[in-house]
Backbone as CSV, one residue per row, in Angstrom:
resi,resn,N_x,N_y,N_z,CA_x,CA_y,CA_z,C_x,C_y,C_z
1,UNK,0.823,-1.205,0.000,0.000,0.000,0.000,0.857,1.254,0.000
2,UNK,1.979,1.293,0.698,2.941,2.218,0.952,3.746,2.737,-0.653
3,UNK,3.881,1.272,-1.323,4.737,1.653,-2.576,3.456,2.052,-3.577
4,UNK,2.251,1.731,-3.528,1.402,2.085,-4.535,1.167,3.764,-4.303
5,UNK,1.028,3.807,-3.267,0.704,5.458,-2.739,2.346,6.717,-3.027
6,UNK,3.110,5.813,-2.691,4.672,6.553,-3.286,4.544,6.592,-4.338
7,UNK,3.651,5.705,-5.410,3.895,6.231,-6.725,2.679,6.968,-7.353
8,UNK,1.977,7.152,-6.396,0.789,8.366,-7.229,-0.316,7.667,-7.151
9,UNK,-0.763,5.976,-6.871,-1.909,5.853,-6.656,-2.682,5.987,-5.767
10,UNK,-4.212,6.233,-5.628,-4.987,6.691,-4.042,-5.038,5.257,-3.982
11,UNK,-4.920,4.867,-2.157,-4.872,3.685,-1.829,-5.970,4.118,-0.719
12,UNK,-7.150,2.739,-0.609,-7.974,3.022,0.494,-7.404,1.790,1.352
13,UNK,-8.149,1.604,2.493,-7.859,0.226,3.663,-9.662,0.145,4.061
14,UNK,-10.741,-0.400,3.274,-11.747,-0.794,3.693,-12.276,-1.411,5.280
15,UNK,-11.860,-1.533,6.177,-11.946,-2.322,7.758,-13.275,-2.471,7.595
16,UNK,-13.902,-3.898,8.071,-15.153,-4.539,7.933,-15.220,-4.285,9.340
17,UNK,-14.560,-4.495,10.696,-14.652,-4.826,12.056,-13.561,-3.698,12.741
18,UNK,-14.485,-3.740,14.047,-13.602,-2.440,14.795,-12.926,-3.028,15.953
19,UNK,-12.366,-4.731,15.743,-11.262,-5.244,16.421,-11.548,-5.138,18.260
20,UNK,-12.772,-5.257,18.241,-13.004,-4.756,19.984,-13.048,-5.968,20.521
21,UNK,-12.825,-7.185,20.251,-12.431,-8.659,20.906,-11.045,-8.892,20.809
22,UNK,-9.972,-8.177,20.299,-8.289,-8.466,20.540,-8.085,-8.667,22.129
23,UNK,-7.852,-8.048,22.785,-7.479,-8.128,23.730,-6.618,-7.381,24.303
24,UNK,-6.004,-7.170,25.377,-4.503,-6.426,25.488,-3.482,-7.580,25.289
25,UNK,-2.485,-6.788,25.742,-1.228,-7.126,25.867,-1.110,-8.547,26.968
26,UNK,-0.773,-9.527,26.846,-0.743,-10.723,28.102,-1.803,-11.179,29.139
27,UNK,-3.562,-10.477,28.104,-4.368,-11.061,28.944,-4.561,-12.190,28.172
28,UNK,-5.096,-13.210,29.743,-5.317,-14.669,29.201,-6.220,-14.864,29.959
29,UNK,-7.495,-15.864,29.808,-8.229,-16.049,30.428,-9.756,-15.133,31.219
30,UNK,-9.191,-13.976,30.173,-10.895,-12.604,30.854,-11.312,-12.937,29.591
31,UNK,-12.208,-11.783,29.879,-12.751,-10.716,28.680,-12.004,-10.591,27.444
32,UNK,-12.352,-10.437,26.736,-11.256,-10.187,25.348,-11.484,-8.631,25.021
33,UNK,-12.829,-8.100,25.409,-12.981,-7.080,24.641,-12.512,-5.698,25.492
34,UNK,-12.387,-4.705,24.633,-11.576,-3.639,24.698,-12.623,-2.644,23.820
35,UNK,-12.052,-1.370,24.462,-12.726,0.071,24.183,-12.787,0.126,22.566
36,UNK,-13.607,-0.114,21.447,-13.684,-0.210,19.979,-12.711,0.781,19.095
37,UNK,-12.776,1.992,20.214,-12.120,3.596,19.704,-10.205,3.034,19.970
38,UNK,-10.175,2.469,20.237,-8.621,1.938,20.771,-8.236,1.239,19.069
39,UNK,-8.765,0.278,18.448,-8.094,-0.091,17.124,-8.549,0.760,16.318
40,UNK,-9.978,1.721,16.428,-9.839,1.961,15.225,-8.699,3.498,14.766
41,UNK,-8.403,4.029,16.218,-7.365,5.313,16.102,-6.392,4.482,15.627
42,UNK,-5.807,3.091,15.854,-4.496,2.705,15.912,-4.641,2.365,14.366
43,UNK,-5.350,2.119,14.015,-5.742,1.445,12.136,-5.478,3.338,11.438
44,UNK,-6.224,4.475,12.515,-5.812,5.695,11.687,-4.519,5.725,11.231
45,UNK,-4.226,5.766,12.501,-2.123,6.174,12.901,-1.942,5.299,11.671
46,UNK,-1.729,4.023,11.531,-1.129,3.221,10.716,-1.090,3.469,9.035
47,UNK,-2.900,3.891,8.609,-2.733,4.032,7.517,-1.814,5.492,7.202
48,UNK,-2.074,6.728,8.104,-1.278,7.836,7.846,0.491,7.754,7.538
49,UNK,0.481,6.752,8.707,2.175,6.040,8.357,2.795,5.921,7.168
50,UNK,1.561,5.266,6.482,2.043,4.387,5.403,1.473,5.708,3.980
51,UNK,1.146,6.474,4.470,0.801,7.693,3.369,-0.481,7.405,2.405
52,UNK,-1.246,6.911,3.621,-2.770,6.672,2.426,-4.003,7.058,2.754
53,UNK,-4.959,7.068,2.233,-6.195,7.808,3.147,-6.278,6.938,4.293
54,UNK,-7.197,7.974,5.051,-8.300,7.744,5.988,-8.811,6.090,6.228
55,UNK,-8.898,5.356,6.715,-9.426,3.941,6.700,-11.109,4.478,6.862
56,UNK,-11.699,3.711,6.282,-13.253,3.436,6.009,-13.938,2.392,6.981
57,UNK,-14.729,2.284,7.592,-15.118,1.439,8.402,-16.622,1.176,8.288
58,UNK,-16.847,-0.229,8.091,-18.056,-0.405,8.299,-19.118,-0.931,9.575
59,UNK,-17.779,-1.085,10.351,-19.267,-0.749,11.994,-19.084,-2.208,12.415
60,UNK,-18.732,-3.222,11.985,-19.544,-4.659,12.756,-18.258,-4.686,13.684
61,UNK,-19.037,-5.630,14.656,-17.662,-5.910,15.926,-16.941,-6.866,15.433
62,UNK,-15.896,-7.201,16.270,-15.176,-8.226,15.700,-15.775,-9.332,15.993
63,UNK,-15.381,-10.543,15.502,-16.217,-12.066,15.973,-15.637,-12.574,16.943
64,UNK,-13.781,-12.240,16.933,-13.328,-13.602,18.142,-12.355,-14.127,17.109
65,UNK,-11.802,-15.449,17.961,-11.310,-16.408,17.538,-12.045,-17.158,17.673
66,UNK,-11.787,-18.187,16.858,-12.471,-19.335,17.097,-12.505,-20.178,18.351
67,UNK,-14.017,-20.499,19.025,-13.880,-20.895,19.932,-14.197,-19.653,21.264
68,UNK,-14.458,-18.609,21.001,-14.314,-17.451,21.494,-15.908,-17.193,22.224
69,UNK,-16.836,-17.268,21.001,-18.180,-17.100,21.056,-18.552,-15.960,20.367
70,UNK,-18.996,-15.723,19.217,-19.345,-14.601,19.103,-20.155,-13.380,18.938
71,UNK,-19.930,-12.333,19.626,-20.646,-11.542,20.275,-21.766,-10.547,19.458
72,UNK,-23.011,-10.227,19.869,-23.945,-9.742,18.903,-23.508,-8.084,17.876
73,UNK,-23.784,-8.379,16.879,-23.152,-7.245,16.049,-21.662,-7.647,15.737
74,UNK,-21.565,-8.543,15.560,-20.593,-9.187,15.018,-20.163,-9.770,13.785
75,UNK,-19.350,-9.577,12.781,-19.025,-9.912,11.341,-19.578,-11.572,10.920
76,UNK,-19.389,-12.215,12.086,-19.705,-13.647,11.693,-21.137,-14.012,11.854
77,UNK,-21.931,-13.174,12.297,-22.955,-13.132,12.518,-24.210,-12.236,11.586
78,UNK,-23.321,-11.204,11.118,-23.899,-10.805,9.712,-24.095,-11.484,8.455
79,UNK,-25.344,-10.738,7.826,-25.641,-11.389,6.626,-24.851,-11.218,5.805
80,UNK,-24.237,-12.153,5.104,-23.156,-12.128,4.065,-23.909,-10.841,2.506
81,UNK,-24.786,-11.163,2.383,-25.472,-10.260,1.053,-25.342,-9.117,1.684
82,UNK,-25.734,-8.828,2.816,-25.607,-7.256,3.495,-23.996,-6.726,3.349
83,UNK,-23.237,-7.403,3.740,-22.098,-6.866,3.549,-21.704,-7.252,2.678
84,UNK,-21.814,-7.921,1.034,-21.326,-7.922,0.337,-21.892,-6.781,-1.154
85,UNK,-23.238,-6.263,-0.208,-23.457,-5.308,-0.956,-22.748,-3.699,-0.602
86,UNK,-22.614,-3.925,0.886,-21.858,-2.627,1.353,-20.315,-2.146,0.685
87,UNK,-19.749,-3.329,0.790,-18.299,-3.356,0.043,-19.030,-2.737,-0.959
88,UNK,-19.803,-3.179,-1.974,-20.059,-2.979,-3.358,-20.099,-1.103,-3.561
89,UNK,-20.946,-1.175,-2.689,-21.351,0.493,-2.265,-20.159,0.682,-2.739
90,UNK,-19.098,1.507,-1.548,-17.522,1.298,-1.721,-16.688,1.688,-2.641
91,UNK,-17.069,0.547,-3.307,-16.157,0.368,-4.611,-16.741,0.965,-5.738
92,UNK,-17.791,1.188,-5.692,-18.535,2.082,-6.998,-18.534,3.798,-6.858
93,UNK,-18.231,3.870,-5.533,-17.966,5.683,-4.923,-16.744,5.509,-5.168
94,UNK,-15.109,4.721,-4.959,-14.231,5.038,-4.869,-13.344,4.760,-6.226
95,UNK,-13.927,3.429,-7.015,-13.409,3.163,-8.229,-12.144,2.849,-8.559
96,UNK,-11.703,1.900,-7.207,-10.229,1.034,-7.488,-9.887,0.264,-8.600
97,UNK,-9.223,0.099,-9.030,-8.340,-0.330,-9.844,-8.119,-1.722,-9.697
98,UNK,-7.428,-1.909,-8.478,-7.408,-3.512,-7.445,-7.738,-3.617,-6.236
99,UNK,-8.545,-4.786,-6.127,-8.880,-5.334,-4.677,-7.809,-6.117,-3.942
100,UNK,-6.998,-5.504,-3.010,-6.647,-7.093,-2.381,-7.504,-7.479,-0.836
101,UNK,-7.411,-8.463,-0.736,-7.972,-9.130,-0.048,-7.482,-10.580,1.118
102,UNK,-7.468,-10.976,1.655,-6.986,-12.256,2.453,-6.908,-13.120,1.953
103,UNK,-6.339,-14.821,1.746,-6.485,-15.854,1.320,-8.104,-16.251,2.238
104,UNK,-8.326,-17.129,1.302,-9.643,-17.669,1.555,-9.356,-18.117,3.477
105,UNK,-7.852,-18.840,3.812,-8.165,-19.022,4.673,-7.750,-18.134,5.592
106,UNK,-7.386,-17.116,5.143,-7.576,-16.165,6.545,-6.194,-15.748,7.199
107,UNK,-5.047,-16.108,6.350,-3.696,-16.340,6.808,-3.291,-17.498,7.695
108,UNK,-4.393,-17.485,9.118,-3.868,-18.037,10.008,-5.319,-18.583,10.713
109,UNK,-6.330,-18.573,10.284,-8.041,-19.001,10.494,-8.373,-18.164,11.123
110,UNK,-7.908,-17.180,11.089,-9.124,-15.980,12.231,-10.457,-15.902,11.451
111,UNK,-11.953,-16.188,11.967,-13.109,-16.420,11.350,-13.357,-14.861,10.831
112,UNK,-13.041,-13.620,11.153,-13.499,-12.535,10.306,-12.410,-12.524,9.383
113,UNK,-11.142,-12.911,8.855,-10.292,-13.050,8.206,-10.869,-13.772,6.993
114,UNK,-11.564,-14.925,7.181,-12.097,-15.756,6.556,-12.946,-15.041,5.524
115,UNK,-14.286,-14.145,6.639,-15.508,-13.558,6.018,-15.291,-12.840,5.654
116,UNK,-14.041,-12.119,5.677,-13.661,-10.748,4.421,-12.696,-11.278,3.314
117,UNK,-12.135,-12.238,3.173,-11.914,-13.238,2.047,-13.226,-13.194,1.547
118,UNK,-13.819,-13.698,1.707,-15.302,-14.425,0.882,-16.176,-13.589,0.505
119,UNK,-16.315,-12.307,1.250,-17.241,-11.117,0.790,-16.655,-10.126,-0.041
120,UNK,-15.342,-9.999,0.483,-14.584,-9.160,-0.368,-14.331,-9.850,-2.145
121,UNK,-14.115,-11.170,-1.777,-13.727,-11.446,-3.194,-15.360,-11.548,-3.949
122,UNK,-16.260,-11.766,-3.243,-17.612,-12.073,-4.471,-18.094,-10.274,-5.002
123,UNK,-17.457,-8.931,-3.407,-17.984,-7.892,-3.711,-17.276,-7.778,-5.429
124,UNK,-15.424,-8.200,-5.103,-14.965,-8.008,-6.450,-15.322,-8.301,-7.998
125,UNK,-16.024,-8.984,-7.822,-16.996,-9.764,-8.765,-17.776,-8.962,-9.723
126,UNK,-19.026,-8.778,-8.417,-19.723,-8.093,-8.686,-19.497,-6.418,-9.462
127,UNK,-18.300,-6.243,-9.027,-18.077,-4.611,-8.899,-17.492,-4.909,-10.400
128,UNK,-17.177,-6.205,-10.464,-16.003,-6.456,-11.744,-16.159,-6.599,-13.491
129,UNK,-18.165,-6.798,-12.895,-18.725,-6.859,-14.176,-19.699,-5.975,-14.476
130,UNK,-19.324,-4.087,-13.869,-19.979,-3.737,-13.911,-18.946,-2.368,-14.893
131,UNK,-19.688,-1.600,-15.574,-18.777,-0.418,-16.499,-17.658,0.156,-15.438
132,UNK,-16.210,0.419,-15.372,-15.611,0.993,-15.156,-15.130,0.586,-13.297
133,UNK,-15.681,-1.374,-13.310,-15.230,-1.873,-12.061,-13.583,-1.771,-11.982
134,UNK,-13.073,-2.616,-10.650,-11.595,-3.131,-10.820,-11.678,-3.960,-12.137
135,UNK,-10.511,-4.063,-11.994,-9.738,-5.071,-12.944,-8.957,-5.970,-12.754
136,UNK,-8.061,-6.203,-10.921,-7.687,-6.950,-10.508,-7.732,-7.780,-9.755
137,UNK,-7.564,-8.805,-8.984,-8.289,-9.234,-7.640,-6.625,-10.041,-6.994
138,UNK,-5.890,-10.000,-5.491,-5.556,-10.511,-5.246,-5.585,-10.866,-3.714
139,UNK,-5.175,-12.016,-3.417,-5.464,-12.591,-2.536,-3.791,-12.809,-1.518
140,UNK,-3.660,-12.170,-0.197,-2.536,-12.027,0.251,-2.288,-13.505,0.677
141,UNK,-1.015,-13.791,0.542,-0.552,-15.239,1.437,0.269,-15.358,2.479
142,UNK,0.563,-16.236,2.478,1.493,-16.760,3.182,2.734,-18.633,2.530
143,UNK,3.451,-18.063,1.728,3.814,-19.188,1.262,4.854,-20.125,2.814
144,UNK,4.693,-21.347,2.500,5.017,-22.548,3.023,7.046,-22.235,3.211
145,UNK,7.561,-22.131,1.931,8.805,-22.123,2.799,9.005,-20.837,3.060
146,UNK,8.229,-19.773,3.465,8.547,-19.103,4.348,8.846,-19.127,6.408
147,UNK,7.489,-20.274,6.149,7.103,-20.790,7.845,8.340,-21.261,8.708
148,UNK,8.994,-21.604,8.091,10.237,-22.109,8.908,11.331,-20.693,9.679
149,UNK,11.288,-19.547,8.529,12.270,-18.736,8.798,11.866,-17.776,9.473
150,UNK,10.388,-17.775,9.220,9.514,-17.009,10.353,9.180,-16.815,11.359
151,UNK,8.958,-18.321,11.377,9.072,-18.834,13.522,10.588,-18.218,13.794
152,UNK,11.438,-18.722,13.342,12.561,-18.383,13.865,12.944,-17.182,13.909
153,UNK,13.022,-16.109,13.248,13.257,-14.521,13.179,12.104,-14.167,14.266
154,UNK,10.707,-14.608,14.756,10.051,-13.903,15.530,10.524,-14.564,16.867
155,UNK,11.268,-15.786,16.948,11.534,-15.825,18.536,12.783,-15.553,19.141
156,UNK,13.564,-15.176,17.300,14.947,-14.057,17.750,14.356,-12.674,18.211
157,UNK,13.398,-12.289,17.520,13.116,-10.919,17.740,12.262,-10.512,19.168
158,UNK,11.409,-12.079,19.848,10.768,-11.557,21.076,11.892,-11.841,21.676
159,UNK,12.741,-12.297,21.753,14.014,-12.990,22.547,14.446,-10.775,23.023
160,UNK,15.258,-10.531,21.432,15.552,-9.594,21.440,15.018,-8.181,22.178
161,UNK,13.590,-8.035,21.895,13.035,-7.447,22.176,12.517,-7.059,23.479
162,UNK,12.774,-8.476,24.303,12.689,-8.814,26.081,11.369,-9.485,26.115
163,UNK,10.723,-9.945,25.530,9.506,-10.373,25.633,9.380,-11.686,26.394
164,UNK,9.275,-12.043,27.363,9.893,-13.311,28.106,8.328,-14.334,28.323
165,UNK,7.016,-13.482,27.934,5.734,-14.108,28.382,5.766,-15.270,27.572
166,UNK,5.677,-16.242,28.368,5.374,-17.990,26.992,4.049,-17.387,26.051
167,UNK,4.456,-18.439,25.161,3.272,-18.543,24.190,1.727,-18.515,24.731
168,UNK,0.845,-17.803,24.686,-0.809,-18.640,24.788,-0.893,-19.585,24.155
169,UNK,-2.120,-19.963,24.689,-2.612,-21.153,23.484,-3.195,-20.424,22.343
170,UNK,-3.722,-19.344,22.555,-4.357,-18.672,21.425,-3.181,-18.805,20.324
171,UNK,-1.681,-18.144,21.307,-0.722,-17.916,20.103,-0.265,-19.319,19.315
172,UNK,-0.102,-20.036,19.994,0.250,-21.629,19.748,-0.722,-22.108,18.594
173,UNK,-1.988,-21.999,18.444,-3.087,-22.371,17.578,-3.129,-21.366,16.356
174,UNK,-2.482,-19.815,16.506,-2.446,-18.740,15.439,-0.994,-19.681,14.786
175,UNK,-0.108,-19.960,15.576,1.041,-21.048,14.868,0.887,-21.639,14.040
176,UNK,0.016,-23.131,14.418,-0.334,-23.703,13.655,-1.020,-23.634,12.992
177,UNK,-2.049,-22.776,12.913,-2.670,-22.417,11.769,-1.925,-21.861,10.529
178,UNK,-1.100,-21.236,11.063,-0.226,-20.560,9.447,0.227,-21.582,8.885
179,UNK,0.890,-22.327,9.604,1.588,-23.695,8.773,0.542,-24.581,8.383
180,UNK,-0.721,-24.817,8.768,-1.209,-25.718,8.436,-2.404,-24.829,6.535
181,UNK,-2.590,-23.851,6.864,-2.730,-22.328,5.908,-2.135,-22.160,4.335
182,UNK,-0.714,-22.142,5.012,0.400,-21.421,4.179,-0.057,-22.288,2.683
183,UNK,0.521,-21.461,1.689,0.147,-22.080,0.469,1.315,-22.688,-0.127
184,UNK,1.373,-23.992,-0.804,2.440,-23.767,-1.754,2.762,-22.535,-2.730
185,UNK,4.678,-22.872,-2.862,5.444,-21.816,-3.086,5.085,-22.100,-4.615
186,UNK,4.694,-22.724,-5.311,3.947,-22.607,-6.977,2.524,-22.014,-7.038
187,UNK,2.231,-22.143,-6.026,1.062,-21.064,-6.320,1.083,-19.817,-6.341
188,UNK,2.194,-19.192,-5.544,2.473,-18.031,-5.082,2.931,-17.039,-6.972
189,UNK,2.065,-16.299,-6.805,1.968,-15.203,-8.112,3.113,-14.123,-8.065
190,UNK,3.035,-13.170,-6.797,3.556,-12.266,-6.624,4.124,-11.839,-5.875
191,UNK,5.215,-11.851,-5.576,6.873,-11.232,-5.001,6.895,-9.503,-4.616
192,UNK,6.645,-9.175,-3.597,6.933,-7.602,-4.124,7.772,-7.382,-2.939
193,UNK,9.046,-6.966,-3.435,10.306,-6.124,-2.343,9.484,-4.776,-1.533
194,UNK,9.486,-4.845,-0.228,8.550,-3.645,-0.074,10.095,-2.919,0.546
195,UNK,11.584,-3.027,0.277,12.387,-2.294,1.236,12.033,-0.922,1.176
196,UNK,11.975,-0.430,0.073,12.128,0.938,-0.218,10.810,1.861,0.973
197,UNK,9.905,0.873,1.536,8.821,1.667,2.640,8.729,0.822,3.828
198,UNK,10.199,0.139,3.523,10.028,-0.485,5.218,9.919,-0.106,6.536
199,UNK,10.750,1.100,6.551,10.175,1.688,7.654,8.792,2.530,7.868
200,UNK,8.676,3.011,6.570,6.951,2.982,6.825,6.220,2.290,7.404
201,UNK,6.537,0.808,6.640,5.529,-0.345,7.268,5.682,-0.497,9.113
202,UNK,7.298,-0.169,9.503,7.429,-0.489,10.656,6.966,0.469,11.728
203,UNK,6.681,1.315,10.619,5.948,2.741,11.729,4.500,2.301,11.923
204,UNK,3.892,1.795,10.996,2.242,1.626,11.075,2.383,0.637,11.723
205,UNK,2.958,-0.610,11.442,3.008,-2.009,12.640,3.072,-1.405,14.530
206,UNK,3.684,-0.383,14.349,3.988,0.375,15.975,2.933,0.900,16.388
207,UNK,1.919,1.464,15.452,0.541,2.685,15.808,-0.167,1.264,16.300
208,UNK,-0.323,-0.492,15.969,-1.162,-1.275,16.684,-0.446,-1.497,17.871
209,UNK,-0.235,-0.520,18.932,0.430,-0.773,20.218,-0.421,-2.090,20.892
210,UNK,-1.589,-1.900,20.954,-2.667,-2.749,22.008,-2.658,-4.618,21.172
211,UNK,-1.887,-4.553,19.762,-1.574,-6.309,19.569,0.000,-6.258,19.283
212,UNK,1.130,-5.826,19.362,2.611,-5.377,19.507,2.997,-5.809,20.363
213,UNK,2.481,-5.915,22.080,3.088,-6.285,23.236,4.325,-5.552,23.706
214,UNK,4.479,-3.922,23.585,5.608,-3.295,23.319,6.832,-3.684,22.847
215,UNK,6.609,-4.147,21.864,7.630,-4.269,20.935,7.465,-2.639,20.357
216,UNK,9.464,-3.071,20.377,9.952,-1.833,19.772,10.515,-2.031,18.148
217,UNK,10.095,-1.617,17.833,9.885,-1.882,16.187,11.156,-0.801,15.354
218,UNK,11.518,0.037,16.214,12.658,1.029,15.656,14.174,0.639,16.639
219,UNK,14.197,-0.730,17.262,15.438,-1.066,17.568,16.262,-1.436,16.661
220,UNK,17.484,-0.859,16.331,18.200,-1.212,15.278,18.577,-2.461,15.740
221,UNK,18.647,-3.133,16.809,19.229,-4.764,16.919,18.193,-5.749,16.393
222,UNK,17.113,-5.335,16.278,16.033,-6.719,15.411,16.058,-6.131,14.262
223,UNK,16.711,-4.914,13.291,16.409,-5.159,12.143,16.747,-5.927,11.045
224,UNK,17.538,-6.711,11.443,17.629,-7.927,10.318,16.266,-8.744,10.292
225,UNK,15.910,-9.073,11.690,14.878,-9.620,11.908,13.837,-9.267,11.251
226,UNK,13.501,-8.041,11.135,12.593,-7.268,10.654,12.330,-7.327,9.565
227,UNK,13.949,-7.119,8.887,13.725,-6.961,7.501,13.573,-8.670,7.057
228,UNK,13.660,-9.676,7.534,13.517,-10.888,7.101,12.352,-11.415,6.813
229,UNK,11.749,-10.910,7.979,10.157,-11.250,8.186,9.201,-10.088,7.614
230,UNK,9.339,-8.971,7.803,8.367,-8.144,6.372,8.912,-7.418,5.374
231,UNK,10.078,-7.792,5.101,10.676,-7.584,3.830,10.068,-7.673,2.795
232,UNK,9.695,-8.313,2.367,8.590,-8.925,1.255,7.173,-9.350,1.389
233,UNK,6.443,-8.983,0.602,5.030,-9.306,0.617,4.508,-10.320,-0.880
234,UNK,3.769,-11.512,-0.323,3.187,-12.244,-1.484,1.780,-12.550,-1.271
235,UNK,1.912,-12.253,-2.496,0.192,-12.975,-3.291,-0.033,-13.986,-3.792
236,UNK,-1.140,-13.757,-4.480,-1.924,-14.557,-5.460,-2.574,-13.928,-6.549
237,UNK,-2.561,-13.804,-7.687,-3.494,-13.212,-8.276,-4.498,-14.162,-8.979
238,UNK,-5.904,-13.801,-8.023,-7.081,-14.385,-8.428,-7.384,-14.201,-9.841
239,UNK,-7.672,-12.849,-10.140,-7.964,-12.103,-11.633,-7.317,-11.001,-11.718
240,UNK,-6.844,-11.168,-13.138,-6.765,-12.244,-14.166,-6.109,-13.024,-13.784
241,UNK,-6.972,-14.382,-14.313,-6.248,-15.476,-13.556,-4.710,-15.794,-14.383
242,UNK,-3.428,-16.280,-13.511,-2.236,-15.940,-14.269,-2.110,-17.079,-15.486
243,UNK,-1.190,-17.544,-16.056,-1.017,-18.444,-16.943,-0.171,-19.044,-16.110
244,UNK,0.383,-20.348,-16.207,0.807,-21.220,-15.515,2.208,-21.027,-15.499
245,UNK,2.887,-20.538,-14.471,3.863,-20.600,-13.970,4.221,-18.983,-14.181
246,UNK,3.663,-18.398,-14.333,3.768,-16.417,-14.214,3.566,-16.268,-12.979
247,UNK,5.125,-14.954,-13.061,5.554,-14.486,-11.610,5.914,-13.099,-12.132
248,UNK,5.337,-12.182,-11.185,5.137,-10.944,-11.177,5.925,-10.225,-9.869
249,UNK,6.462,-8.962,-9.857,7.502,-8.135,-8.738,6.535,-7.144,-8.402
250,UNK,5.070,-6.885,-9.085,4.201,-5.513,-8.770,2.913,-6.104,-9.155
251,UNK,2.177,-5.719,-8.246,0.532,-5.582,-9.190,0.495,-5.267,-10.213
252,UNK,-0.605,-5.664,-11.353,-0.918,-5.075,-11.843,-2.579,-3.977,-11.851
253,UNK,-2.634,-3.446,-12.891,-3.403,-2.484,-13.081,-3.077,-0.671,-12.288
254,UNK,-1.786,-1.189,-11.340,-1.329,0.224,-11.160,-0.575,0.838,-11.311
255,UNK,-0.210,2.451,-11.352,0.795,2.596,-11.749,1.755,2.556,-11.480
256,UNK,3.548,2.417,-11.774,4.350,2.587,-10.847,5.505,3.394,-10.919
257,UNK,5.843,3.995,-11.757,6.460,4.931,-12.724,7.464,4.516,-13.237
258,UNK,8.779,4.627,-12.821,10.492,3.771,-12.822,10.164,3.064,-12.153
259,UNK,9.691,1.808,-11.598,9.719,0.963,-10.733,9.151,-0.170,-11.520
């Protein structure tokens, strides 16, 4: 989002949920939920970071994790046509170019992760066969031999960082879910070097203080770490669907100038 907006395109951040079931920092075992106005300032801070509009919000609470229960006015609990017409709204006032969106499964199974995969990609659809819709659709991943180097750079970096609290089970099950998630590395479409706005990215990763666990994100001793683990960003590109074995360094449909 950072490199599309460095090069002249308007980038929005749609938010379906106002994240009020995260939790803090090392609670285990309460309440999950938290003041709603707490993620959605921290989703402001972040997108400003990264030099893009305003985030858009459409109101539903968050659902939980799985296993959580989830709470009334909640994404998983909404009608899928209702919000897949709202996106639609959206996209016909704002007139993107490309959608991206989550893998179907969610990165790591978070159930509103899931339902904005599935609404987002049918809103794309819809929006797609209409005069002057997108034109692209992709779907963020997580490829497979990444999982190995990942665990490891994040328990150099909580190591680093002083973070001494064991794992939850929540975190233990967000674990295995990525690995069990992750996609093969032949499916994977798109490669994009994000160095050139890494510290952008590491500034907006800092504005979510309340899921960070004070991590310090501007210590120069984890930035290898840093740069290992969000160095790069991959996709999928849903549509157009690619030809078999095409690999791409940028989206398409935007612009990018010398790049």
């Amino acid at each position: 989002m950072a490199l599309a907006a460095a090069a002249g395109n308007p980038v929005w951040v749609l938010c379906v949920t106002n994240g009020d079931q995260g939790g803090r920092p090392g609670e285990m075992g309460v309440d999950h939920s938290l003041d709603p106005e707490i993620r959605l300032e921290e989703l402001r801070c972040a997108c400003s970071e990264m030099g893009i509009a305003e985030p858009i919000f459409l109101g539903y609470r968050d659902s939980g994790m799985e296993g959580w229960g989830a709470p009334e006015g909640s994404l998983a609990l909404a009608d899928a046509e209702e919000v897949v017409g709202r996106m639609v709204e959206v996209i016909r006032r704002l007139r993107p170019a490309v959608i991206v969106t989550f893998d179907p499964g969610g990165i790591y199974g978070h159930p509103d992760h899931v339902r904005c995969s599935a609404t987002a990609t049918e809103a794309y659809r819809r929006a797609a066969a209409e005069p002057g819709g997108p034109i692209a659709l992709y779907h963020q991943v997580m490829p497979r031999s990444r999982i190995a180097a990942m665990r490891v750079a994040m328990e150099e970096e909580r190591r680093s960082s002083g973070d001494t609290a064991p794992p939850s089970e929540d975190d233990r099950r967000q674990q295995e879910a990525f690995e069990r998630l992750a996609r093969p590395d032949e499916e994977i479409t798109t490669i994009v070097a994000i160095g050139d706005v890494l510290d952008r990215k590491l500034a907006a990763l800092a504005c979510h203080d309340s899921q960070m666990r004070g991590r310090r994100w501007d210590d120069p001793e984890v930035r290898e770490q840093l740069t290992q683990m969000f160095g790069h960003e991959t996709f999928v590109r849903v549509d157009p669907a690619p030809r078999p074995g095409e690999r791409e360094d940028l989206p398409v449909g935007l612009e990018w100038g010398k790049r």
